[in-house]
Residue, then its C-alpha position, 0 to 999 in steps of 0.5 A: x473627164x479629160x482634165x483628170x485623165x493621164x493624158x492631161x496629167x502626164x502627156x501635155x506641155x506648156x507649150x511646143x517648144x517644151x516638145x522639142x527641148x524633150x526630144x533635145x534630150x531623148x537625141x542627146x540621150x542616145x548619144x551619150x549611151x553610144x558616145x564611147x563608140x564615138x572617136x572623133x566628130x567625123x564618127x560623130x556625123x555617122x548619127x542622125x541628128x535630131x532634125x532628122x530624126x524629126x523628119x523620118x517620125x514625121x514621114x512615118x506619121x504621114x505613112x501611119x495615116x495613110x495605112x489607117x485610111x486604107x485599112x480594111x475592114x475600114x477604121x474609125x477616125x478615133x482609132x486613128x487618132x489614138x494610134x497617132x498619140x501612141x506613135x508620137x508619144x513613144x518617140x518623145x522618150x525614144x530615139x529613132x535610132x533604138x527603134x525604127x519608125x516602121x517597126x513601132x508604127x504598126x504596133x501603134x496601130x495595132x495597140x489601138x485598135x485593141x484599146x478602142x475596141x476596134x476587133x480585129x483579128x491578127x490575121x486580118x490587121x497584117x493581111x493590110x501590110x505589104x510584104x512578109x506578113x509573118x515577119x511582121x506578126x513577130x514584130x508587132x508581138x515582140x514590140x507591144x508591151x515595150x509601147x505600153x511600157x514607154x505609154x507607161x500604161x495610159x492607153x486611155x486618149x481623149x480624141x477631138x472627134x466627139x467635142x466636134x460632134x457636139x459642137x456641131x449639134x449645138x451651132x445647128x441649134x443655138x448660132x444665128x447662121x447667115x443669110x440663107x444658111x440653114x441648120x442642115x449646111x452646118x454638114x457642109x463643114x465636115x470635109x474641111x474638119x476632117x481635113x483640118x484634123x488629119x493635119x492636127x495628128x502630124x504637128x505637136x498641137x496634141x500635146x499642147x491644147x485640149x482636144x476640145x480646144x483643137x475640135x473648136x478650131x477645127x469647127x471655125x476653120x471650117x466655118x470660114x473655108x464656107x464663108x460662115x462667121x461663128x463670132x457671134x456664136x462662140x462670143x455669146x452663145x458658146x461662152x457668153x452663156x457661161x458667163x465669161x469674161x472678156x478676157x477669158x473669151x480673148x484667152x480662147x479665141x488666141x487658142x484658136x487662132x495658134x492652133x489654125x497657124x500651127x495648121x498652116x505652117x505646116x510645110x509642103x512636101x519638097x519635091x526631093x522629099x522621097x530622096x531625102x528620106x530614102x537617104x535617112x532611112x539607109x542612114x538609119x540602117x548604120x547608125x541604129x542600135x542593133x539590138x533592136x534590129x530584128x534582122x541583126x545577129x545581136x537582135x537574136x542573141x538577146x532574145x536568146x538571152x532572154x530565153x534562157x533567164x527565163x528558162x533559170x527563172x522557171x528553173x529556181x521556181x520548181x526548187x521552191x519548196x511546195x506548200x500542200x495539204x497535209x497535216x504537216x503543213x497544217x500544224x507549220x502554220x498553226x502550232x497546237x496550243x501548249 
């Protein structure tokens, strides 16, 4: 299935530089749609730049994570996963400075929980958000076609949970386990999957290697953290049994390894992470297109703009002559024959 779906189709790259020059492009965009704004270099620096616009989707991958993780009612890992595709995806085409993080973060979530079937009411989803919970409604109602518009309707996300669920299955049935393992301590894997997956959602491996990719290297690396070798099983039962070639074994096993290296090279919070990011956030506050800002007076004359192209709409509609059912109507669309 997911080599036909949209997301394989439309939401996949060849590799994570093809992610960064994207998102090149999305700064420079902004750039150029403010620069008459901007009349010199030292103007210039009052924008972010797109390392820190990396850095401030980054820290807000990591608050969606763990807005999920204390989510009551408690959330299915795959809606998780959908939400942090949805975040990530809408920020390759969007610049943080059109739309703030925390704005289409809470969209996200809420736009997968409704896709993945994951029922809760509007009341219950901002109930788990602290602070004005009114304000927060209006947002996420107002942001959530622009996200279905900038996901260009592909809702639909192929996760890495259910390929490690079989994968699971099938080293309990088919992989010579060592010496004094058994079927059952294959579920001694699950915390360091989990913990593997959680770190996936924060890099740009999403949109570079298949989900079952990703669920594999996920299943290894567990494997090696509780000193079991999978060689065997991945070589001869998992591929061997479809024929494949040795090359095409190295293909996959290169795969793996890559994916388990973005992994670590994620880096560690730096000790002035939480300065850093205030001070990018109260940049953000300056250099943000203020017609998106919810707060600002140009935010609300465009909805008032808005108000009254539909109010003319509706206006033009009812000057629309009306086709009833009268007689007269009747021999308009069917003239007696002569």
């Amino acid at each position: 299935m997911f080599p036909k779906s949209s997301q394989a189709m439309h939401w996949m790259f060849e590799g994570v530089e093809a992610v960064g020059v994207l998102r090149t492009r999305t700064h420079q965009a902004y750039l150029d749609r403010h620069g008459e704004e901007v009349m010199s270099e030292e103007e210039l620096e009052q924008f972010l730049t797109q390392e820190e616009e990396w850095a401030l989707v980054y820290h807000f991958s990591v608050k969606m994570a763990e807005f999920c993780a204390k989510f009551q009612p408690p959330m299915p890992r795959y809606v998780r996963g959908t939400s942090c595709h949805y975040f990530k995806r809408f920020y390759l085409h969007n610049s943080v400075m059109d739309h703030h993080p925390k704005d289409i973060l809470v969209t996200a979530v809420y736009l997968a929980c409704k896709t993945e079937e994951f029922n809760v009411s509007m009341q219950q989803f901002v109930a788990n958000i602290n602070g004005n919970q009114e304000r927060a409604t209006k947002i996420i109602l107002n942001n959530e076609l622009l996200l279905m518009q900038q996901l260009q309707f592909h809702l639909t996300i192929h996760n890495p949970f259910r390929a490690v669920e079989g994968l699971i299955i099938d080293i309990k049935t088919r992989a010579v386990l060592p010496e004094g393992a058994t079927p059952s301590s294959v579920e001694n894997f699950r915390p360091e999957i989990e913990s593997f997956l959680d770190k996936i959602f924060l890099t740009d491996a999403i949109f570079v290697f298949a989900p079952s990719q990703i669920a594999l290297a996920a299943v290894i690396h567990a494997a090696s953290r509780n000193k079991t070798n999978l060689d065997s099983y991945v070589t001869e039962s998992l591929f061997g049994a479809e024929g494949q070639g040795n090359e095409a074994i190295g293909h996959i096993i290169g795969i793996v390894r890559n994916i388990r290296v973005i992994v670590k090279n994620i880096p560690e919070p730096a000790a002035d992470t939480d300065k850093r990011i205030k001070a990018l956030c109260l940049k953000l506050d300056k250099c943000r297109n203020q017609e998106n800002n919810p707060d600002s007076q140009a935010y609300k004359r465009k909805l008032e703009e808005m108000v009254d192209e539909e109010d003319v709409m509706m206006l033009g509609s009812r000057k629309q002559p009306r086709l009833d059912s009268t007689m007269e109507s009747i021999q308009a669309l069917s003239p007696p024959v002569p």
